[in-house]
C-alpha positions as CSV (number, residue, x, y, z in Angstrom):
1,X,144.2,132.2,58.6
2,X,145.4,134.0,61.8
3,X,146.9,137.4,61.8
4,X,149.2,139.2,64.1
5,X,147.3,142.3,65.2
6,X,151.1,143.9,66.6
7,X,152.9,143.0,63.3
8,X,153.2,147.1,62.4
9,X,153.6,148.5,65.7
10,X,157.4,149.1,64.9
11,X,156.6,151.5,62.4
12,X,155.3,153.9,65.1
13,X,158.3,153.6,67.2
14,X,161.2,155.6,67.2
15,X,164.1,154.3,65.2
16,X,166.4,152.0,66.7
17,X,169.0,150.3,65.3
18,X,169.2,146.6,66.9
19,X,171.6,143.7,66.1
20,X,170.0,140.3,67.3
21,X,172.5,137.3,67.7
22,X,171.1,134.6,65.9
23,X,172.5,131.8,68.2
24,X,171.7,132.5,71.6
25,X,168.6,135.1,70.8
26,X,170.2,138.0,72.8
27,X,169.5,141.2,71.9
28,X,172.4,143.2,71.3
29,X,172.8,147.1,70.8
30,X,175.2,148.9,69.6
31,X,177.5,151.9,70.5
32,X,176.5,155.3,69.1
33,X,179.6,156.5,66.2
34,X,180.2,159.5,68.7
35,X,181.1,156.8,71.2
36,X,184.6,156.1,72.6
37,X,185.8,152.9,71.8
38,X,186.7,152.3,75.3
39,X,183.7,152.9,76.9
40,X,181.5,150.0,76.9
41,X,177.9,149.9,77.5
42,X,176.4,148.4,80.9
43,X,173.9,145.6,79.5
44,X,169.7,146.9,80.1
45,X,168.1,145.1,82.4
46,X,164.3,143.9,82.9
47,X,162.5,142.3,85.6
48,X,159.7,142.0,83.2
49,X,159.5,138.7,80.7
50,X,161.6,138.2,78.1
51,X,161.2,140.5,74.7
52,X,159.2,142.9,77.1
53,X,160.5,146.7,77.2
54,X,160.2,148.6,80.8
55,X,157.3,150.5,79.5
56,X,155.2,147.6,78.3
57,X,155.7,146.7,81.6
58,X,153.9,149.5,83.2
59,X,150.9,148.9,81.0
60,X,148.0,147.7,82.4
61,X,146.1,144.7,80.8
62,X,143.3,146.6,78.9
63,X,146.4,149.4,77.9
64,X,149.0,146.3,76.4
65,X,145.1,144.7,74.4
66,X,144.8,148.1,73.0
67,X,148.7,148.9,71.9
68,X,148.4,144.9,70.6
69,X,145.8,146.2,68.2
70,X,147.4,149.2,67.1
71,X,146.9,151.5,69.4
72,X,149.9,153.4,69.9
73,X,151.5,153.1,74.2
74,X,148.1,151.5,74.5
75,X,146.2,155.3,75.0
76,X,146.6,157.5,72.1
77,X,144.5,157.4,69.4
78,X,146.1,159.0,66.4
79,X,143.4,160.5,63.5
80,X,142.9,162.9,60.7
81,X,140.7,165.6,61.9
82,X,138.0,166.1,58.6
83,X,137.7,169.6,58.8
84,X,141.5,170.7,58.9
85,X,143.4,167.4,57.3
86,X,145.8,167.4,60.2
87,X,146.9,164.6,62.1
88,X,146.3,164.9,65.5
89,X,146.1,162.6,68.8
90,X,144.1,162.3,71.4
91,X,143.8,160.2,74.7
92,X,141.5,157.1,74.8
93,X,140.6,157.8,78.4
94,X,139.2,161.1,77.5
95,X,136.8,160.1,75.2
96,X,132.9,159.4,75.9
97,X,132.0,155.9,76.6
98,X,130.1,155.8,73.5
99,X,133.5,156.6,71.2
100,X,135.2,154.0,73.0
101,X,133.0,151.3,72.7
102,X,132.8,152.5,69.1
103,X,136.8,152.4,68.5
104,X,137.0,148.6,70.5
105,X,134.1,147.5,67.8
106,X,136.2,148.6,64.8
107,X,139.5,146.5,66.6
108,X,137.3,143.5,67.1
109,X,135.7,143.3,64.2
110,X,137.0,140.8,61.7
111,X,135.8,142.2,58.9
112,X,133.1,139.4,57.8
113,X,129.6,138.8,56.4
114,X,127.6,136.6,58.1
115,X,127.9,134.0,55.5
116,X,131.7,134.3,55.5
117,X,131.3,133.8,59.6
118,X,128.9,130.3,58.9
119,X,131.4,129.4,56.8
120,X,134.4,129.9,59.1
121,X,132.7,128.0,62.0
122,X,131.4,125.5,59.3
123,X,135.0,124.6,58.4
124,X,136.3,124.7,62.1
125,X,133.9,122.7,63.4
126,X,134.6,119.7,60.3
127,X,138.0,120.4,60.7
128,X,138.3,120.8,57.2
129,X,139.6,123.4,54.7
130,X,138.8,125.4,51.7
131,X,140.5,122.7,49.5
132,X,138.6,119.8,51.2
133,X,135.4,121.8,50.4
134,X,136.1,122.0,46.8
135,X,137.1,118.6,46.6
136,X,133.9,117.4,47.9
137,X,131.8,119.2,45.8
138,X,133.9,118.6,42.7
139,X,133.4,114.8,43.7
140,X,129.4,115.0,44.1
141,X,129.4,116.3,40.7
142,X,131.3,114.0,38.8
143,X,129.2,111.5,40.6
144,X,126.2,112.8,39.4
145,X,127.0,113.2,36.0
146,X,128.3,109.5,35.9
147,X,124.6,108.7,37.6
148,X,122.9,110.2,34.7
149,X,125.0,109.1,31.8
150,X,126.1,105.5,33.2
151,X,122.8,104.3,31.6
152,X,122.8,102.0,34.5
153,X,119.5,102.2,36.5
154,X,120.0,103.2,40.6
155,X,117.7,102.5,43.5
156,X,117.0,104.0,46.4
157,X,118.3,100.9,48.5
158,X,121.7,101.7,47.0
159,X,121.7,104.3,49.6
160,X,121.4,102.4,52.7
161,X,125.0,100.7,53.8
162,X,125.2,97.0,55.0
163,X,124.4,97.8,58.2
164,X,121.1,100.3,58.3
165,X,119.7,97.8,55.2
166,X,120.0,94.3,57.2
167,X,118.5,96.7,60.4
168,X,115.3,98.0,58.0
169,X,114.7,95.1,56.5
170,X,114.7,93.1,60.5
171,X,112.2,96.3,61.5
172,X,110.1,95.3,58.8
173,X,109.5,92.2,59.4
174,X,109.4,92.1,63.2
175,X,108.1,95.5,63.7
176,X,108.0,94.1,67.6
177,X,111.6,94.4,68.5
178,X,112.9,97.1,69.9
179,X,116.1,99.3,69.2
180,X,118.1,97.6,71.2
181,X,117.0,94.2,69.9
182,X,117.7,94.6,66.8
183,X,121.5,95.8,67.3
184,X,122.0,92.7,68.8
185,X,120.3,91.3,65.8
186,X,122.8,93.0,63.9
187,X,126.1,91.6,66.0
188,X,125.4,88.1,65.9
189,X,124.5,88.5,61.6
190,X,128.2,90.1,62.2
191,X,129.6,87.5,63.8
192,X,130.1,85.8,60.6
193,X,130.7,88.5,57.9
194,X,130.9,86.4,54.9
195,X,127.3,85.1,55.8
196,X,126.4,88.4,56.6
197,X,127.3,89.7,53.6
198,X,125.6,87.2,51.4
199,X,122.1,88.1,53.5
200,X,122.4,91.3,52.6
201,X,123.0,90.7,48.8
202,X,120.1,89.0,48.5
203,X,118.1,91.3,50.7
204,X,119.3,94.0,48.5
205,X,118.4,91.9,45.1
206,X,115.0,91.5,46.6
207,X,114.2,95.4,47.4
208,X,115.8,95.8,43.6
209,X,112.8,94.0,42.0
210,X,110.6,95.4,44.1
211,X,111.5,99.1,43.0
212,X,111.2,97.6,39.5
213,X,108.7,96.2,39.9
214,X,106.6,99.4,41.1
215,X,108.0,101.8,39.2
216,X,106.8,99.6,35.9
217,X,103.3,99.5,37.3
218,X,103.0,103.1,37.8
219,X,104.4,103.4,34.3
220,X,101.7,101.1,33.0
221,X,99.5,103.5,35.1
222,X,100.6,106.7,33.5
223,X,100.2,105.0,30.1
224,X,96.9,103.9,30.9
225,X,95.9,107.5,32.2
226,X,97.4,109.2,29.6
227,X,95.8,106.8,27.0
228,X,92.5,107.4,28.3
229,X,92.6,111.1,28.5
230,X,94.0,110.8,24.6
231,X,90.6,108.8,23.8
232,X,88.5,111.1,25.4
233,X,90.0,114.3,23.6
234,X,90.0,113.1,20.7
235,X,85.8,112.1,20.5
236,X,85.5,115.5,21.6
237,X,87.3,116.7,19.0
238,X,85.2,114.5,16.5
239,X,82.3,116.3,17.6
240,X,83.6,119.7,17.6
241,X,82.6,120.5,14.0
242,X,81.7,124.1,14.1
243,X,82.1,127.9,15.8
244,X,78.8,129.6,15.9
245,X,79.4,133.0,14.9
246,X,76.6,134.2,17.5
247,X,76.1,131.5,20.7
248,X,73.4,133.6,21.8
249,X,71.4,133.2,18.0
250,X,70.8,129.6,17.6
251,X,70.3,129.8,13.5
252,X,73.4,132.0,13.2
253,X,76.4,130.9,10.4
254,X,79.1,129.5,11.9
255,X,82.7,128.6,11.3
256,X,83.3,124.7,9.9
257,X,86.3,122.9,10.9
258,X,88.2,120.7,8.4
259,X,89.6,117.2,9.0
260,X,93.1,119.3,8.7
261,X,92.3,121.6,11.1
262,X,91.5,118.7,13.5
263,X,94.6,117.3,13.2
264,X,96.6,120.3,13.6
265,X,95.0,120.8,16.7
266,X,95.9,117.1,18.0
267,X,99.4,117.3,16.7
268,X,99.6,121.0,18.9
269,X,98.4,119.0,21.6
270,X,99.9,115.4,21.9
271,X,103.0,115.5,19.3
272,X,106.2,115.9,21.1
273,X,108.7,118.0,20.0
274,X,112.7,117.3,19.7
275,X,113.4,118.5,23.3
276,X,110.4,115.7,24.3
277,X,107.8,118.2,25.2
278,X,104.8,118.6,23.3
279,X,104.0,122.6,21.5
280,X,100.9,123.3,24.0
281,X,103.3,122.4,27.5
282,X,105.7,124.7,26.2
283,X,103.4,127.8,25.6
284,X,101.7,126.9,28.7
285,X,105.3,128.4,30.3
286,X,104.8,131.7,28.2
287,X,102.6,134.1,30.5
288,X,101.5,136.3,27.2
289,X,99.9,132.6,26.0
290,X,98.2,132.1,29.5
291,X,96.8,135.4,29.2
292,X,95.3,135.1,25.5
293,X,94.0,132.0,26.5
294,X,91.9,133.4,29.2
295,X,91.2,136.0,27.4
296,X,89.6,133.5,24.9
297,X,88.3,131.5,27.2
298,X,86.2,134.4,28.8
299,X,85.6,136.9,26.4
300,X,86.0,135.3,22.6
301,X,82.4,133.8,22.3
302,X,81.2,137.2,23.1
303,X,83.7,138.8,21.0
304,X,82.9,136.9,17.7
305,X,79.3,137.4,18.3
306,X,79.6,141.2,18.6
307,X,81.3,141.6,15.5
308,X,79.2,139.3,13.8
309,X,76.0,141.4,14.8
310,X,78.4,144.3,13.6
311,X,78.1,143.4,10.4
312,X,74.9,142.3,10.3
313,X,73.2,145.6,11.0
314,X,75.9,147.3,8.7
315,X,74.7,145.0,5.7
316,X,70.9,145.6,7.1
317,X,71.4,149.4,6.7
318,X,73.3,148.8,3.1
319,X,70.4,146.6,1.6
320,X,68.0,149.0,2.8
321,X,69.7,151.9,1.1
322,X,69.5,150.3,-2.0
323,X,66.2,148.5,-2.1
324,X,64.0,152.2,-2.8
325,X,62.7,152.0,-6.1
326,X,60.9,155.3,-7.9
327,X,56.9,154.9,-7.8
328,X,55.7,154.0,-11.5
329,X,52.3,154.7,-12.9
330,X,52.4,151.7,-15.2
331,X,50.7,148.3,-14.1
332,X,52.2,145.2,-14.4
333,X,50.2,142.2,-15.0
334,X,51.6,139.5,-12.1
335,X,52.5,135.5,-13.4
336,X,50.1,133.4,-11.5
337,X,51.3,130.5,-13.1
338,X,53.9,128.2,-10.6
339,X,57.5,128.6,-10.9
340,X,60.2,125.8,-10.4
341,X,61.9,126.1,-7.1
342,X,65.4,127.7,-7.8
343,X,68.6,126.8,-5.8
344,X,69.3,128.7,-2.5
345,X,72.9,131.4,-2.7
346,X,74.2,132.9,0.1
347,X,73.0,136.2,-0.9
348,X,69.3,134.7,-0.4
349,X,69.9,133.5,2.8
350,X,70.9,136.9,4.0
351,X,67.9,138.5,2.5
352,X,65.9,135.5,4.3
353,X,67.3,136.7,7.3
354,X,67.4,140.4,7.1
C-alpha cells in the first residue's frame, strides 16, 4: 500500500478558492465579489512544470523532499513547545546537525517492526499478496488434515515429481554418470511421454513396497524389543517378593508383596490408557513425579530403615520399662522336667531380637 506523503499539505496553505475545468484540466480562478464585472483577470503564468506554483519553483531539491513530507515551504518546522503549550516555528537550517538528522529519521521511517519489514520484502519479492498468503496456508492445512484422516497410507516418494524420481532412481543405479548425463537421460525417457510415464509408475510402485516393506520390519523390530524388555520386567518382578525394612540389617522384617500388588504394578507400567499412553509415560511428564521418584530412588531405602530403627529402640526402651520386677524373699522350686516346644508369635520374635 503506497501513501502520498503531500496529501495534507493544503491544509497549511492559505485558503483559496479554485474552480478546475474538468475537460481540459485548466485551472481556473475566480474574480474576487468586490471585483468589477468588467475587469477581467490577466491569466498567471509559470515557466515551471505544470501544477507547479512560482514558489515551489524556487525550492531547492532537499527544500521541495522536505515540504513533500510535511514540512511546511520546505524549512519550517512547526511544534508545541512542552513547557509553554504554544505553537511555535522554527527554521530547519538553524537547527544542529543532530536535530536534523533526528527530524529526516522520523519522515523516513515507515513505521514498521522488523517482522512487518521481512514480511513486506517477503511478499514483494514473490510477488504475491496478503490474500495469496492466506490462501496458501489455508490450503496446506486442509491438506494436512485430509493426510491424516484419508486413512490412506503416503510415502515419502509421493514427494518427488516425474522428473526428480526417474533422475534419483537413474543416480542410483549408475552412480557413474554425471549431472549432465543424466538430463540427457531424462530428455530422450521424454521423448516419448506415454512411455515415460509408465517407467515412472512402476518405479514409483517399486520404491512403494520398499517403504512398506521397511517400515513393517522395523515394526517387527519394535515389537520384538518391546517384547523382550516386557519378558525381562516381568521375571524381575517375580523375584521381587519383599522390602527389607532395614537393607543395612540382613535379618530385619520386611514388607511382602502380594500377587495383586504385582499386577498393579505391571498394569501401571505396560497397560495403556484411552488416549494410547500407558499411566507411568504420562507421570514421567509431571516434574513433581520425577522428583519423588528420585527422591525414592536415592533416599527411601535409607528412609525406611531409619524409621524402622526408630521404632525399634522406642519399643527397646518400653519393654525395658516394664520388665523390673520387686525382689522377693520367697524361693521358687524351678521345673526341670522338659517342656513341649510352643509356637513362635510376633511378640517372641521381638523379645528374640531385643
Amino acid at each position: 500500500m503506497q501513501f502520498e506523503h503531500n496529501q495534507f499539505d493544503n491544509l497549511l496553505d492559505d485558503e483559496v478558492v479554485e474552480v478546475v475545468n474538468t475537460e481540459t484540466q485548466e485551472e481556473i480562478i475566480e474574480p474576487a465579489l468586490n471585483s468589477t464585472e468588467g475587469e477581467e483577470e490577466e491569466p498567471s503564468t509559470s515557466e515551471g512544470e505544470p501544477g507547479e506554483t512560482e514558489e515551489e519553483n524556487d525550492l531547492d531539491a532537499f527544500s521541495t523532499f522536505l515540504k513533500n513530507r510535511g514540512i511546511r515551504d520546505g524549512k519550517t518546522i512547526i511544534y508545541e513547545n512542552e513547557e509553554t503549550g504554544e505553537t511555535e516555528e522554527v527554521d530547519f537550517e538553524t537547527l544542529s546537525k543532530e536535530e536534523q538528522l533526528s527530524i529526516l529519521e522520523s519522515l523516513t521511517d515507515p513505521g514498521l517492526s522488523e517482522d512487518e519489514i521481512e514480511t513486506i520484502n517477503l511478499l514483494r519479492k514473490t510477488n504475491s499478496s496478503f490474500q495469496d498468503i492466506i490462501a496458501y496456508y489455508q490450503q496446506q492445512a486442509i491438506d494436512e488434515y485430509k493426510a491424516k484422516n484419508s486413512g490412506q497410507e503416503t510415502y515419502t516418494v509421493d514427494s518427488y515429481s516425474d522428473d526428480e524420481l526417474y533422475l534419483a532412481d537413474q543416480k542410483a543405479k549408475f552412480p557413474e554418470m554425471t549431472e549432465e548425463e543424466l538430463k540427457i537421460e531424462l530428455d530422450v525417457a521424454k521423448s516419448n511421454e506415454d512411455l515415460f510415464k509408465k517407467k515412472v509408475d512402476l518405479i514409483r510402485k517399486q520404491y512403494k513396497e520398499q517403504e512398506e516393506n521397511h517400515i513393517k520390519e522395523q515394526e517387527e523390530a519394535e515389537k520384538k524389543q518391546q517384547e523382550a524388555y516386557q519378558n525381562m520386567f516381568v521375571d524381575t518382578l517375580n523375584g521381587f517378593n519383599y522390602i527389607s525394612l532395614d537393607y543395612k540389617d540382613p535379618k530385619s522384617d520386611s514388607l511382602i508383596l502380594e500377587e495383586k500388588d504385582k499386577n498393579r504394578i505391571y498394569d501401571y507400567v505396560f497397560k495403556q490408557t484411552p488416549e494410547g499412553m500407558t499411566k507411568f509415560v504420562e507421570d514421567l511428564s509431571k516434574p513433581e513425579v520425577i522428583v519423588e521418584l528420585a527422591w525414592y530412588r536415592l533416599f527411601g531405602k535409607d528412609a525406611i530403615s531409619d524409621i524402622s530403627n526408630y521404632w525399634k529402640e522406642e519399643l527397646k526402651k518400653t519393654r525395658k520399662s516394664t520388665s523390673v520386677k520387686p525382689k522377693s524373699n520367697v524361693t521358687v522350686k524351678k521345673d526341670t522336667k522338659p517342656q513341649s516346644q510352643q509356637g513362635t508369635s510376633l511378640s517372641s520374635k521381638w523379645d528374640e531380637l531385643l
